[in-house]
C-alpha positions in Angstrom: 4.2 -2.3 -23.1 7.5 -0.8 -24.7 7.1 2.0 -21.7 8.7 -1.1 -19.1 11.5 -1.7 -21.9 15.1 -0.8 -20.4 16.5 -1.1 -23.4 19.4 1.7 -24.1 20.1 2.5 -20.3 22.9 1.4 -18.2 22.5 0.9 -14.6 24.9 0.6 -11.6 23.4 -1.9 -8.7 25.4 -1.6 -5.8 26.1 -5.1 -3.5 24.9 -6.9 -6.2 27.2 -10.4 -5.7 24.3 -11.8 -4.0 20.8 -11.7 -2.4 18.3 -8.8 -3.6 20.6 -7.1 -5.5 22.1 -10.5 -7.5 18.1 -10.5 -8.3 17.6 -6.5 -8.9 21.2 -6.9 -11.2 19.6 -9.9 -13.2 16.0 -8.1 -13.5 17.4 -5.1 -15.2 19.2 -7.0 -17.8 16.0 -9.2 -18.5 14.3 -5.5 -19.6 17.1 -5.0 -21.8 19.4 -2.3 -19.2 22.9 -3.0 -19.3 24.5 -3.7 -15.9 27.4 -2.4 -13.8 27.3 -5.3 -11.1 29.4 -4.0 -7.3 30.3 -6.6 -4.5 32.8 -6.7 -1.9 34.5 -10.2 -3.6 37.0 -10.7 -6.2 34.7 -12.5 -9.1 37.7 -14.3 -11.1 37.3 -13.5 -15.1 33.7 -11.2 -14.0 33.3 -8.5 -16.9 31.2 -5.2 -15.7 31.9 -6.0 -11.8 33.8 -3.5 -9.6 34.7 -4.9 -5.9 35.3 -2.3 -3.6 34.1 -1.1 0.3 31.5 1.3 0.6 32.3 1.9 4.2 35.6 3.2 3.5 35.1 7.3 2.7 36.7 7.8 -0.7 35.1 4.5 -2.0 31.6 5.4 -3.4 33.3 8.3 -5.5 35.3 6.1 -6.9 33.0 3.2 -7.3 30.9 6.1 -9.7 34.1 6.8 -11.7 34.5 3.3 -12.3 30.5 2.4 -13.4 31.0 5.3 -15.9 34.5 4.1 -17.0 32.3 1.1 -18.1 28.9 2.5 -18.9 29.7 6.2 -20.0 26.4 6.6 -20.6 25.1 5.4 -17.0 21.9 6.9 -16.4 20.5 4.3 -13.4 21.7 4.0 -9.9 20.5 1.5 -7.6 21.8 1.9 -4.0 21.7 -1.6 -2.6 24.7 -2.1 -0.7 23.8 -2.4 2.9 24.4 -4.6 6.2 23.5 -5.8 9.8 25.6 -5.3 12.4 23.5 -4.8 15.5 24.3 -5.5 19.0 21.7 -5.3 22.2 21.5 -1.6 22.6 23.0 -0.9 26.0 26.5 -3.0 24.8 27.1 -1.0 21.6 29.9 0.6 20.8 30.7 3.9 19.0 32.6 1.8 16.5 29.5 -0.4 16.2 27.3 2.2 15.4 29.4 4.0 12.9 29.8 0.7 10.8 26.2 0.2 10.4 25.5 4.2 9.7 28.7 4.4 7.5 28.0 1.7 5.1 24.0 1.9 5.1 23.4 5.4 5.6 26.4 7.5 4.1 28.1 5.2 1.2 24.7 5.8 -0.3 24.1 9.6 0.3 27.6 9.9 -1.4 27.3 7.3 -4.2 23.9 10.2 -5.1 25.9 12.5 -5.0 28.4 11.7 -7.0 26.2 10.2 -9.6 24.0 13.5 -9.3 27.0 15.2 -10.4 27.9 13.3 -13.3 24.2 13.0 -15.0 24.3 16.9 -14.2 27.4 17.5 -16.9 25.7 14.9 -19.3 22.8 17.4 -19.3 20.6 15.8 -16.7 18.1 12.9 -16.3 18.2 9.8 -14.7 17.0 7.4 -11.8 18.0 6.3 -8.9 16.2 4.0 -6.4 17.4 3.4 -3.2 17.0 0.0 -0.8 15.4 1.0 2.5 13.4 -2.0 4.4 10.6 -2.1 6.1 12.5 -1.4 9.3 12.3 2.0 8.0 8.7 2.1 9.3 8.7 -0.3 12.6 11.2 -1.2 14.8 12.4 -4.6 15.4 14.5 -5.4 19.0 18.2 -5.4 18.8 18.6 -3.3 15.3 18.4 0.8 16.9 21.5 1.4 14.6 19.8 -1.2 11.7 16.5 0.9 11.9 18.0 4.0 12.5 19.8 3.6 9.0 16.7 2.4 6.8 14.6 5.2 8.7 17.4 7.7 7.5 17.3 6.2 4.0 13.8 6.9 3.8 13.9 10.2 4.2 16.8 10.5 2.2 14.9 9.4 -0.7 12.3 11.6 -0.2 14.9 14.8 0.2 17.0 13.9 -3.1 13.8 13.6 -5.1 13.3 17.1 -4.5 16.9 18.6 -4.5 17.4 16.7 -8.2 14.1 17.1 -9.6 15.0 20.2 -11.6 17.6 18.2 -13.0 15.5 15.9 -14.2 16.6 13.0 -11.9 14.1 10.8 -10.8 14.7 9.0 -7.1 12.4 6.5 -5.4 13.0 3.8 -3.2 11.6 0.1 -2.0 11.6 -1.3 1.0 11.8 -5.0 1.4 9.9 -6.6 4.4 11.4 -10.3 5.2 13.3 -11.5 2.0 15.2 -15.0 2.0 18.9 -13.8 1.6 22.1 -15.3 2.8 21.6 -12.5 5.3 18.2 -13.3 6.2 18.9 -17.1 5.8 21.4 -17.8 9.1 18.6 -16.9 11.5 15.9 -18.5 9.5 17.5 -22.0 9.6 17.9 -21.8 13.4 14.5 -20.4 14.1 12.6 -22.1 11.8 10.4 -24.1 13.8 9.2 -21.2 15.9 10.7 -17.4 14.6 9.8 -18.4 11.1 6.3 -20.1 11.3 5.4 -16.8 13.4 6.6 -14.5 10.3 5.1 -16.6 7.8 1.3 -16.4 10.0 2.3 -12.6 10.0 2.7 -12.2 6.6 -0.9 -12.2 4.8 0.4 -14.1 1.4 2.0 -16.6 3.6 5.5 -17.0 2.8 8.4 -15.3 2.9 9.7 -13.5 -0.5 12.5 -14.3 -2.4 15.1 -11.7 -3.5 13.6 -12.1 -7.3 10.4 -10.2 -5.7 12.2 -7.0 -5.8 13.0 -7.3 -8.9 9.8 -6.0 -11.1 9.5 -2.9 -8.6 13.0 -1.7 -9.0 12.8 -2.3 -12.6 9.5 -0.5 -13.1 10.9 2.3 -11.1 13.9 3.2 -13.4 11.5 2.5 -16.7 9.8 5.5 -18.3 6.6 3.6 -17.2 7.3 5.3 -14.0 8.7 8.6 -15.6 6.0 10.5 -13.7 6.7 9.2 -10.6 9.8 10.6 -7.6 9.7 10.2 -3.9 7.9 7.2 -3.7 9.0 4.3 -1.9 7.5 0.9 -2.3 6.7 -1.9 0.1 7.4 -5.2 -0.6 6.5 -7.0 2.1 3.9 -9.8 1.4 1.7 -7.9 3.6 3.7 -8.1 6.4 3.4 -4.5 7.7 -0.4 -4.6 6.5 -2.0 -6.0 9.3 -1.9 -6.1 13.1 -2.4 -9.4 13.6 -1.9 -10.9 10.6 -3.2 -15.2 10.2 -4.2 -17.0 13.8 
């Protein structure tokens, strides 16, 4: 169907160097969607890559100023950028907690705003899908200020979809359940003989996903396929979050 074409937009992807959004990046540009890729590395020769820190306050801003430098006729922003920093709760700090809410929770109310205000001057229109997790939904031990974030980010994408909706801007989210990232990976390696074969009995298709799984839901989301569609988030979990008990 033409209707899951992205063929004429331009999309920033935010933390996109690697992991989900290296996949979401690469998806896009399979549908046709030219791509602003962000990361926090110098990528020697990289053309359409901006490296900057999201955590610092005058960075997502500029990060928007620089995707439209690029792409002035940016119409798709995909809030990816995101980290765990999570200590036990009774030993974190202040400065702990702000890292984790600074970078996950309000680089990307600002990188919406800032891109609401630009698609406003073009006349309006647009999407924007924003990375939550499933730790949005459930708590997992040892990741209050981690689960706190996504939680926040789910709301957040269900409060933007109706503050830009009369301007025509479209913004939904997903929420990845246990994805095999260099993130993901360090704990996986250690834990695989016990950690990970619980997970993978948990999850109801068996395995855990690859970063190329979010793919098709993001890009759907920004297609006009989906031009009827705001405020929904979707799950991509494998079934993790499905059952109670999952395989015995």
């Amino acid at each position: 169907m033409k209707a899951f074409s992205l063929e004429g937009h331009a999309a920033l992807v935010t933390g996109s160097s690697q992991g989900i959004g290296a996949a979401i990046a690469h998806g896009l540009e399979d549908c046709g969607a030219a791509v602003v890729r962000h990361g926090l590395q110098d990528i020697p020769g990289s053309v359409g890559y901006v490296r900057s820190d999201l955590s610092d306050e005058s960075s997502p801003a500029a990060l928007i100023d620089s995707a439209f430098a690029l792409q002035p006729a940016l119409d798709t922003l995909i809030c990816n950028a995101g980290s765990f920093f999570d200590t036990p709760f009774l030993e974190m700090t202040a400065a702990e907690w702000e890292k984790t809410i600074s970078l996950n929770l309000r680089a990307t109310f600002f990188l919406a705003q800032a891109f609401a205000k630009k698609r406003i001057t073009l006349g309006g229109g647009g999407s924007m899908v924003i990375v939550s997790s499933t730790n949005g939904f459930q708590a997992e031990a040892d990741s209050v200020a981690y689960d706190t974030s996504k939680g926040g980010l789910v709301m957040m994408i269900r409060s933007l979809a109706v503050s830009l909706a009369p301007h025509g801007i479209r913004v939904n989210g997903i929420a990845p359940g246990l994805i095999r990232t260099p993130l993901a990976g360090t704990w996986m390696e250690s834990r695989a003989d016990d950690l990970l074969k619980h997970y993978e009995k948990k999850i109801l298709l068996g395995k855990v996903g690859q970063p190329s799984d979010c793919a098709g839901a993001v890009a759907f989301l920004c297609s006009s396929a989906a031009s009827y569609i705001t405020g929904e988030i979707i799950t991509i979990d494998g079934g993790l979050t499905t059952s109670q008990i999952g395989k015995l």
